[in-house]
N, C-alpha and C positions, 0 to 999 in steps of 0.2 A: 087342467083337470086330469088326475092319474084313473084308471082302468087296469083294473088287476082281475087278473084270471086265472086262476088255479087249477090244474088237471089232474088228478090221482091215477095211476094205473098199480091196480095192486095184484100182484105175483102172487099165486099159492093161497093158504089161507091167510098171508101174514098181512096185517094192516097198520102201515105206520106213517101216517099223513100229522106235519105239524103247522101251525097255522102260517101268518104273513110272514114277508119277506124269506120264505121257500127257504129252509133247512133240507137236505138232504142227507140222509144217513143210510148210511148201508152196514148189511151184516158180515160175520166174519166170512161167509162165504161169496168172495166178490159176487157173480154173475147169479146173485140167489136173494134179492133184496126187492123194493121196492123204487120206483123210478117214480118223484112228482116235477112234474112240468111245467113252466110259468110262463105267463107271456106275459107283458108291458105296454100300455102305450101312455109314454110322458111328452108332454109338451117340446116345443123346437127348442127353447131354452134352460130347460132344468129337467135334464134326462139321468139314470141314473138306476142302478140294479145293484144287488147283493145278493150269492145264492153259497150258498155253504156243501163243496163237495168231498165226496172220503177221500182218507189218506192213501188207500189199495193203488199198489200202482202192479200196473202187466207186467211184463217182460217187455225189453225194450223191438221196436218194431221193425220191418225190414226196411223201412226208410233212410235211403245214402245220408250218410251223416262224416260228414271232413271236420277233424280237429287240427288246428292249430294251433304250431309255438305260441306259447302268451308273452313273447319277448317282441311279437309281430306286431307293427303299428299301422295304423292302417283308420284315421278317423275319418268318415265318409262325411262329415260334414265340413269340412275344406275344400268338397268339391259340387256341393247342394247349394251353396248359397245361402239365403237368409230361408226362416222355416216359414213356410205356411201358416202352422200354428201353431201355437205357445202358450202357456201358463204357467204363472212366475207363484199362483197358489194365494193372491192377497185378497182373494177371496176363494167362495166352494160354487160358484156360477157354474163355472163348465160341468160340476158334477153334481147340482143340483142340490147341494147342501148349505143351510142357510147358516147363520151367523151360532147358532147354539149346537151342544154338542146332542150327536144322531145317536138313537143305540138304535142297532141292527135286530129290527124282533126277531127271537126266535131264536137268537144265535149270542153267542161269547162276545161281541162286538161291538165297538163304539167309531165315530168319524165325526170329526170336526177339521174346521180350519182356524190355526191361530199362527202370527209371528210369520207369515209367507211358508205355513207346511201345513198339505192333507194328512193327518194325522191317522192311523187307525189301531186302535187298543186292541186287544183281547186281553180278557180277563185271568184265565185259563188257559191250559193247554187245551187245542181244538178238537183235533180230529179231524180236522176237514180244511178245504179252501175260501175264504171268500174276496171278494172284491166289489170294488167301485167302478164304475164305466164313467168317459164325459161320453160328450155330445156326437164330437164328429164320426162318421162312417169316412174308414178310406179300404183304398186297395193295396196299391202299389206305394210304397214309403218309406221312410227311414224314421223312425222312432226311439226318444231316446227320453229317460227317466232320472232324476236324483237323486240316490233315496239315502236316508240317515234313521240308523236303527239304537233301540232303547231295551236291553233285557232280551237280547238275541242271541241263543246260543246252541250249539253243536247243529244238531239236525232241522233247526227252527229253518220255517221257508220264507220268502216274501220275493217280490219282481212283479213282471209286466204282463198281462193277459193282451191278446188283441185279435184279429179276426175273428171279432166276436159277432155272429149273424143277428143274436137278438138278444136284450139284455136281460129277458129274464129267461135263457137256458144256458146253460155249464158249456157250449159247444164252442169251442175255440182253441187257442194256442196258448200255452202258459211257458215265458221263457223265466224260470226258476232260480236262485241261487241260496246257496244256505249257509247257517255264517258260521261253518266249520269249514269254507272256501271251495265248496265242489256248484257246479252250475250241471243244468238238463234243460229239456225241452219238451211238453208234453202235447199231447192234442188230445180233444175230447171232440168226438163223435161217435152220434147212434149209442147213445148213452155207455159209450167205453171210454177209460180212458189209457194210451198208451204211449210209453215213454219213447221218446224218437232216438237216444243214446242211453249210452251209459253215464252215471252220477262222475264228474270229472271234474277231477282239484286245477284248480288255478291259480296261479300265481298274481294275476291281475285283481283277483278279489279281495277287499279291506275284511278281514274274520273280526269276531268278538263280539261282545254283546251290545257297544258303540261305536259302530260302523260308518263309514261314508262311499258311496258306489254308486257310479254311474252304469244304467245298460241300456245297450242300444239293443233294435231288431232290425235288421235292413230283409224288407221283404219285397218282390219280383216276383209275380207268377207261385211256381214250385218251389223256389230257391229264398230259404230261408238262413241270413247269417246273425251270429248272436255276436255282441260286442261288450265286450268286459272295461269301462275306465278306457274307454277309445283302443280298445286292443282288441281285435279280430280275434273271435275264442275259437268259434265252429263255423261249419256251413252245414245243412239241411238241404235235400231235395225230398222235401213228398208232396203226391201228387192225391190230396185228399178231398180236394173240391169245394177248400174254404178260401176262397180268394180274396174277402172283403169282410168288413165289419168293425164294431167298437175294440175301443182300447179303456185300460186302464191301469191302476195297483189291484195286486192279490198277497195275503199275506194267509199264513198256513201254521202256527209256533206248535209243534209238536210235544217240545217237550217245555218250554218257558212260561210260566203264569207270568201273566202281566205285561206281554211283549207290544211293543209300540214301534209300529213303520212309519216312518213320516215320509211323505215325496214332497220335494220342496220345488223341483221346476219339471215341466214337460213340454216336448214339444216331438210335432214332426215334420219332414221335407219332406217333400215330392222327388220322385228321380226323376232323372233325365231321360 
């Protein structure tokens, strides 16, 4: 049984609350909008969230951020072992999605599972980010995604969200890449969101509008590293006090009507 709750806080006179699965929109003045709030509670076995946040991004934050050569190889799972957990996608179980395709109320959005890939359409160019969550909570991990992209192009976004505390609010870590081949790192807290770098081309990244890329996150504590196709991009220290939480896909198409991300395997290790 799902339980949905909805919170409005409205700012000023301006009132702009839209119904389920929690759209978020904000005006041209980032820090001058309205914030709705959603909380979740889904069942152990079909958990699962979508919430649609702006495209406004800050300046990038004072959080240590080390880039590396993309010529650096460095795949951390030759030295994990076999993964914890895995999803090869032959079904939408871990993400709560049954056999027919989902449209995301409220939002440009559609998710199904067909052929071994989470699928997720948008119709339009968005505005905004959304995502799917599974099931597990972790902390400390290595995390790594498959994704193959359909109508993806320049500034279009998609990648992995994860310390995510609760699935229905925006608060978490969105490791980004866009398929004109620059990657970031963002974090949302306390209803802000801020970019951990700067927008940076890679050479590891597959560009275009049919794509194939793999990304990892190796998370520890503070120390946050992005991994591009098994190639060490960046490392990350911040000390923001998101330690644990959900994972997922989030896809963002800016400027592309009709963009389609498919994740076709996930999984993650435990560190040592």
């Amino acid at each position: 049984m799902k339980k949905i709750l909805v919170v409005g806080i409205f700012l000023s006179s301006l009132l702009l609350l839209q119904a389920c699965n929690f759209p978020l929109f904000r005006s041209s003045s980032f820090n001058d909008e309205v914030a709705t709030q959603a909380a979740l509670a889904f069942t152990q076995t079909a958990q699962q969230n979508t919430i649609l946040l702006p495209t406004n991004t800050l300046p990038p934050s004072t959080s240590q951020a080390t880039l590396t050569p993309t010529s650096t190889t460095d795949n951390p799972k030759a030295q994990l072992g076999s993964a914890a957990w895995q999803d090869t996608l032959t079904s939408g179980n871990s993400f709560g999605i049954g056999n027919d395709v989902t449209q995301v109320e409220g939002t440009n959005a559609s998710v199904w599972v067909e052929d071994g890939s989470l699928h997720m359409y948008r119709s339009s160019a968005s505005g905004g980010y959304i995502w799917y969550c599974a099931y597990p909570n972790i902390a400390d991990f290595y995390l790594e995604g498959k994704f193959e992209t359909q109508s993806c192009n320049g500034t279009d976004q998609y990648g992995l969200t994860f310390r995510k505390p609760d699935f229905g609010d925006k608060t978490g870590y969105y490791f980004l890449v866009s398929c004109d081949g620059k990657f970031n790192l963002m974090r949302w807290t306390n209803n802000d969101s801020t970019l951990l770098g700067d927008w940076t081309a890679s050479d590891s990244l597959t560009q275009g509008p049919a794509a194939i890329n793999t990304l990892g996150v190796w998370a520890k504590g503070s120390t946050i590293k992005l991994y591009i196709n098994d190639r060490l991009a960046a490392e990350f220290t911040d000390d923001s006090g998101l330690k644990s939480g959900y994972f997922g896909l989030v896809s963002n198409p800016l400027q592309s009507a009709g963009m389609t991300v498919k994740l076709t395997e996930i999984a993650y290790y435990n560190l040592p």
